[in-house]
Structures are given as C-alpha cells and as structure tokens.
Phi, psi and omega in degrees: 000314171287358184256210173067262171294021159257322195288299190320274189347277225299328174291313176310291159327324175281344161306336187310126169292166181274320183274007203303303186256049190251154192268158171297195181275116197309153173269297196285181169233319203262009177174159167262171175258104165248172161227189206221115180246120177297145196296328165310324188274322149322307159292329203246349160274335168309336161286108160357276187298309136009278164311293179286350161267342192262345159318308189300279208310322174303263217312002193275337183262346203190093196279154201227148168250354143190194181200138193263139204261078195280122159280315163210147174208120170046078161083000183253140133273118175277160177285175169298318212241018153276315192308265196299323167304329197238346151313306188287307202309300185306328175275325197270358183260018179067056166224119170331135203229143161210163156281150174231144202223124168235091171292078176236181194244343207091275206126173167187143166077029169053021166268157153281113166294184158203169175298131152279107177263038176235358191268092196292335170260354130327306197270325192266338165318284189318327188264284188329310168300313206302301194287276237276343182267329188275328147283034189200340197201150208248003164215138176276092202250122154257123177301194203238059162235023170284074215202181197194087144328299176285159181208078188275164165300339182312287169309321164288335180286340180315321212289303188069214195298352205268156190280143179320318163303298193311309193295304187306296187296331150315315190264342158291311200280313196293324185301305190293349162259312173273341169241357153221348171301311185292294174302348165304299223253354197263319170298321178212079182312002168252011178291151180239140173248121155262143169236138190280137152251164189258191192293328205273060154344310187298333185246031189303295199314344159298347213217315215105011174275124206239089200284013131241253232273353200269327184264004150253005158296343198274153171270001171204157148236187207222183213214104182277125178240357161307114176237346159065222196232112169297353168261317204276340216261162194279343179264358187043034149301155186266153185312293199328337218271330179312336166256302188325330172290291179318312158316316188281260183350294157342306164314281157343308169217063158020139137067328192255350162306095200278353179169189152245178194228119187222154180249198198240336213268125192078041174262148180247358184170126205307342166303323156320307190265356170258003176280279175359294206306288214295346183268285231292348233208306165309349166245039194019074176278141183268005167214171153204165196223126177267100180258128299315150185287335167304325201279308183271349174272348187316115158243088176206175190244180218245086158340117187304322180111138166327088180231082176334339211242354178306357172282339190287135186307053194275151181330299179271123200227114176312321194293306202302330207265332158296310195289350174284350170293288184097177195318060176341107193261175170314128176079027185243092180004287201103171173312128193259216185292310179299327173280357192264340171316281190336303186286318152334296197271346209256288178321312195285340196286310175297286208323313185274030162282140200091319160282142169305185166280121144359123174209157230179166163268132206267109180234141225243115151220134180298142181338129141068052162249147153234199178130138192053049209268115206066006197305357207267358181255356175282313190294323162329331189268354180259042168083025197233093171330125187224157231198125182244165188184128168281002177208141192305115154322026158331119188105342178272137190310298194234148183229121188255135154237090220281183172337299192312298207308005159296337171332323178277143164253024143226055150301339171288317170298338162277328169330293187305303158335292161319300173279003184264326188271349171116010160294177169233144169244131176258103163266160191239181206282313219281294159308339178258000170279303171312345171231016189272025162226021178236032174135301189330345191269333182309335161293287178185144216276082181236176193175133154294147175248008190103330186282177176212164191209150179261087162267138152236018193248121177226131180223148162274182155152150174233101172110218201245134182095193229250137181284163173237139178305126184244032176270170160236138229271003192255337130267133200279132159294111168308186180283126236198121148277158197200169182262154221248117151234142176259132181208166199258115165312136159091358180263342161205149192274295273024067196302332183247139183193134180270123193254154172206101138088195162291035220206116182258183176221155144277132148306290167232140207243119218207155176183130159290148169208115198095216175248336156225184189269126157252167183213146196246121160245128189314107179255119197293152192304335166241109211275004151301358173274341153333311179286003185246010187275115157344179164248015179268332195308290188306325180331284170273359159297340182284315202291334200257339195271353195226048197299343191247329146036085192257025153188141197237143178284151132221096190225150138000134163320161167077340158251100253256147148231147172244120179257166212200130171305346153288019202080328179310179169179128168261111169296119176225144194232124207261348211270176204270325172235168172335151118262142166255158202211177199216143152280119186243110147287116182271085182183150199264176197051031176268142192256151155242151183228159166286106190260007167289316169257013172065003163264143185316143170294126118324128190266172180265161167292166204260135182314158165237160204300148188223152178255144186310161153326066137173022184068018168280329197206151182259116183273138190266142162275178181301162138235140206221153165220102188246138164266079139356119184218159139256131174246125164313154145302137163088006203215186207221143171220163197221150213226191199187070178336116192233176170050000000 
C-alpha cells in the first residue's frame, strides 16, 4: 500500500506545471493580486459550468494574477482530481496557481478550534493535508490556525513545569518541521511553504505562533492585514495597522514577506474595506490576497454601507465603481465585494507610481514580547510614522520604546548607547513603569508613582517661563487619565504638561544625556484618548517625535502619514468629516506638489519672530514651509517634496 501510493504522490506531481506558482504577467505595476479559494469553493469548482460562471462573475470586477487553491480546512477535504481540475481551469485562463492548507479544527460558538498536537490523530490530519497540497502545487500557503489552543490532558502533562507560551512554542517549532515542512519537501522537493500570520501579533507566543526561528524555518511568510471595524469588532484593531503589520514583517523577513491579506468581514461601510487593500499596498506589499473566492462570486450585490460623507469628493466614490461595473443586464446582481476591490487596487496602483521605500520611527519590539499592546497603531493613527523592528535599531537618530522593549534584557544599556552617539529615545509611561526600578534610573531619575490623574488642560513651552495654552478653543477636551510621574525639577523639563486644578502632569517629558535626549511619553491609561488629544497638543508631540523628519503633518486625530524615502508621502484620513491639516516641512523654500493633479501647494507666508509673555525674550519661529491642505472623509491624497 505504501509503495502504491508513493507510486500515486509521484504521477501527481509530475503533472504539476514548473511555473504554477510563478505570478502571470502583471495586471498592476506596483503589486500582484491574488484570491484565496476556500476547499468548499474548491470542491464545487471542479464543475465546469460552476467555474465558468463565477470566473465570468469575479473577473468581470476585479482583475487578479493569481489563486490560492485550499485543499483541506478543518476536517473536508479535497480530492486529488478536485485539486488538478480545477488547478489546469485556472491555469488555462492564464492565472497563477498555488495551494492552500488551513490547519483548524472547527470550532464552536464562533470560537477557533485548533489541531491538539499532542493527539497522534490530530498530527497525522495535519502531515495528510500538507502532502495532499504538496502534490499538485509548488507553492504551499497556511491560512493563520496554525496556532495551538487546547489544553488537554495530554497536553498538560506534555507542558510539565514550562509555562503554557514556552511549552506552546517548542511544540509549534516542532510541528512545523515534522508535520509539515519535512513531509511538504519529501512529497515535493521544489515546494515552497508559506505560513500566513494573522493581525494579533502582540499575543502570537501565547498560542505558539512563533516571529522568530519559526518564521525563518518557512520558506516565506505572509501578513493578515485584516483591521475590519475598529470599534465593533473583539480585537479592536486601528486602522493604521493594515500598514504598520507589514512594515513590521518586512523587518522580520527581508525579502521573504510574501504580501498582505485582506477580508471582507466586519465592515460597516465600503470605505472600510478599501482603506484595509490601499494601507497593505501602501506599505509596499508585493501582493494581497483577497479572502474569499465565495465572497467575491456572490451573486448578489454590495451595499455601500452607512456613509454620511458620500456627497463628498472621496477617495472611494461609490458612483465610480457602478459606472466601472457597467451596464447591469437582466438577472445581473450589479456590483458586488470584487468591484469595490477591483475599483479600489486599480486607484492605488496609479497613486504608488513613484513612490519609495517606507520609512518611519524605528520603534523596536522584541521576539515574543508583549506590553502596551498595539500602541504603534494609535500612535499611527495620530499622524505619527512608525517603522516596527524585532532588532534594536542601533545608529537611529530617534528611537521609540513602548512597554515591549522590556523584553530585552539590555536594554538599558542600548539606551545608554544611543544617547552617547547623539540620538534621541522616546519611552512611553508604559516602559518607565516596567524598568524604572531595573537599571533605568542611571539614566534619569523618573517613576510612575501609582497615582493617577484626570487632565483635560494641555500646556506648551520649551525652557523656563509661561507655557502656551494647547486646548483647542473649537473642541472641548474631555478628561483623559494619565499616571502621575515624578521627576527633579530642572534636571528634567515638561515640554509638554497637563494641568488639573493647581496640580501639573508631564505629557511629554525630556532630559539630557550624553550627547543626546530621552524623552518620556505619557499614554493616557486608555490609549484610544490619544484621539481626545487637541490638535495644537498633537502638533506638538509631532514636532518632538519626528525631529529628524523630513516632513510632518498637523491635522486632527485619525489621520495618518505614510512616508517614503524619496520624498512622496501620502496623507490619509480615517475620519467622518473634512479635516483641515497642514504640511510642515522643515526647512524654508520648500515646494510641495499634488501629485494627483501635478499641481504645486501654496505655501503659507513665513511666521514672524513673536515676543514672549511679559516681554521678556524674542522667540524665533521655526524655520519651516507649511501648506494648507484638506482631507475628505475616508480618503487619501499622495504628495511630493520639491526643492
């Protein structure tokens, strides 16, 4: 029987084409498309007729270069001659074929099953799907259950004294090499396996997903960039994040990040679900993958969704995407899920001719760390680029460290580095509370003290003398709590500071060291109060967090930048209404351009020198070239440094 079915493995394979997981000839210039056909879509494409109306219904909305082809997901299996059938359909329509492996379990109660890898028939599913995919296709995809839940007896006694993460990830690095790398490559020795990860990064090592040795044993990995609806949805992702995860992967794997992933699910209105494609493809992802292929075949058609703002010129314009659709015949749905794709990655695609590499404030969290969990995407949404990295950034002019970098355990000592060569480190409340009694004070003697406090009164100043007010007089600040930090007046300043009553806070906090600055930034105890920030408050946290900068925003909460080492940048706006916003470049004479209409920004006249409060001292303005700009809701405009 085994020589039999090795004899089976070995005809199958040779049917394989050599180029199947090679991409077609591009549709984009700037990134490939693919979509992810679920093994239920899969089983039911092996019908001819099947096949050719839902090819016709996708493709008519939304051109693709190629599709991953799932072979088993939670306990179905497709056959061999589903498989090879419907692989050659796809290939004769000149579209790039790969596989897909969805290790799950099912589930129940709309909770995620997983594999018991501690369950020999569990583990042998798990090596049977891998080999059934691994005979038809030269490139392999795991949807993001490769992850590990249960807590059986087995598994406890397996776990013994090592803590449920440490135990989970020993037995993830194994699984992936005896169940599914080694039989993948012993079945098809040109195969490549990717494992897809999903957005909630912060807690993988809890479950055994493991972003160091585990995501370079794979011959690639893949990006879940699904942020869905930041309120409704149980993980509460921030928009920012559909880009910030890709950066951070990249990091992770040079060269090996094969894309992002985006779904359909838990949008309330269709502006959603193109923000999610244009952030993945904005952080120069070289695919995305559209989940699911049921989904985009539907036939029925796609609510726009509640959009107060739809009179508005917006990125996303519901009308264009009927008319690209075209003429609507008898029986014919009208636009589905796939036009708003279609219409969406076709926009983005012009907007990156031109644009660099991504570039960001290099904010450093260590391998299977967590703390302050997701803050690099709050801060994303208040305009502030963040460049995520699994290795200390040595050598960066400015270095951001939430609450995770304790994880390293010299950390203090790259601090100390950093500020001797002439950096600046920004730690946030969250970090000096977890390291201000583990080294940290040799740098400077600050402490959360326990207490806590309700500011909505925000003041500037640099130095000595009377602060300039940072409320902003057209919206009332709520209340913000934030922790009580203690520090020795005049050996460190408060550039920034929150008043309640007779009684100051720092917001942001600054002390020399060395040859350079640290700086402690306040994360109000619910860091969604970042959006409860004035917009003169954010102004200036932008000025201090992006001192190297070569260009900065000042707008309203909710609105993001993304920057690029050649000069572009794109402005994006998460909000309900217009923002009005400002481009600041730091330097005088500077042009900015439009690059959707090729026209140059008017600039503002250049500030004049203003005298301090009571007339003591003459304050210099920046030098600066700031542009007046506007953002629709929901939309994006992409710019240009000249001059």
């Amino acid at each position: 029987m085994r020589s039999l079915l090795a004899v089976l493995a070995a005809v199958a394979l040779l049917s394989v084409p050599a180029s199947s997981a090679a991409p077609a000839p591009g549709k984009y210039k700037n990134f490939r498309v693919a979509i992810y056909v679920v093994v239920q879509a899969t089983k039911q494409l092996a019908d001819p007729k099947v096949f050719a109306r839902q090819f016709a219904r996708v493709s008519r909305q939304v051109k693709f270069d190629k599709v991953y082809i799932e072979a088993y997901r939670s306990n179905v299996f497709a056959t061999d001659t589903e498989l090879a059938t419907v692989r050659e359909e796809f290939l004769a329509k000149g579209i790039a074929v790969a596989g897909g492996v969805t290790l799950a379990a099912g589930g129940s109660g709309g909770q995620f099953g997983t594999f018991d890898y501690e369950d020999p028939k569990d583990r042998e599913e798990c090596k049977k799907a891998v080999e059934l995919a691994a005979r038809h296709f030269n490139e392999v995809i795991l949807d993001d259950f490769f992850f590990y839940t249960t807590k059986s007896d087995a598994d406890i006694a397996a776990k013994g004294d090592r803590s449920w993460t440490q135990y989970r990830l020993d037995t993830m690095r194994k699984a992936a090499k005896d169940l599914v790398l080694d039989p993948a490559h012993a079945v098809n020795p040109s195969i490549k396996v990717v494992i897809k990860y999903p957005n909630w990064y912060e807690h993988f090592q809890g479950l055994g997903f493991d972003l160091d040795k585990e995501a370079q044993m794979f011959d690639g990995i893949y990006t879940g960039t699904e942020t869905r609806d930041p309120v409704l949805t149980d993980q509460l992702l921030q928009q920012y994040e559909s880009y910030e995860i890709i950066r951070f992967f990249d990091n992770i794997r040079p060269g090996g990040n094969g894309g992002g992933w985006v779904d359909t699910f838990s949008t309330r209105y269709a502006d959603r679900y193109a923000e999610q494609l244009w952030d993945t493809v904005f952080a120069r992802a070289p695919e995305i993958t559209l989940f699911t292929w049921p989904i985009l075949a539907l036939d029925q058609p796609v609510a726009p969704g509640d959009r107060s703002w739809k009179a508005l010129p917006t990125s996303f314009n519901w009308a264009a995407v009927v008319r690209r659709y075209g003429q609507v015949a008898k029986g014919d749905p009208g636009p589905g899920w796939a036009a708003i794709a279609g219409y969406s990655l076709e926009q983005a695609d012009k907007a990156l001719d031109g644009i660099g590499k991504p570039i960001g404030i290099p904010s450093y969290k260590p391998y299977q760390s967590d703390g302050d969990d997701f803050l690099q995407n709050y801060l994303g949404n208040i305009g502030l680029p963040i460049e995520m990295t699994p290795v200390f950034p040595e050598g960066a002019k400015t270095v951001l460290l939430t609450e995770e970098a304790k994880y390293d355990p010299d950390i203090v000592k790259k601090i100390e580095r950093n500020l001797q060569s002439g950096g600046n480190v920004i730690v946030t409340s969250g970090f000096l509370r977890a390291m201000q009694h583990k080294g940290f004070r040799d740098i400077v003697e600050w402490e959360t003290t326990g207490n806590h406090m309700l500011i909505h009164d925000f003041i500037g100043g640099f130095g000595a003398g009377d602060g300039v007010m940072l409320n902003d007089p057209k919206r009332a600040t709520p209340d913000i709590l934030f922790q009580q930090i203690r520090f020795y007046t005049n050996d460190s300043w408060p550039v920034i500071r929150g008043v309640a009553g007779a009684k100051g806070d720092p917001v942001l906090l600054m002390n020399r060291y060395s040859k350079g600055t640290i700086w402690m930034l306040n994360i109000p105890e619910n860091p969604s109060d970042l959006y409860n920030f004035p917009q003169p408050l954010l102004a200036e946290v932008r000025q201090y967090a992006m001192q190297d900068f070569p260009v900065r925003l000042d707008a309203p909460d909710l609105v993001s930048m993304f920057a690029y080492d050649n000069g572009t940048f794109i402005a994006e706006s998460f909000r309900n209404t217009p923002a009005a916003a400002k481009i600041i470049v730091p330097r005088l004479g500077a042009k900015v351009r439009d690059v959707a209409t090729g026209k140059l920004l008017a600039a503002e006249p250049p500030a004049k020198p203003i005298i301090a409060p009571g007339g003591w001292r003459r304050i210099e303005p920046p030098k600066q070239t700031v542009f007046p700009v506007s953002l629709e809701p929901h939309s994006y405009k992409v710019y240009r440094i000249e001059g």
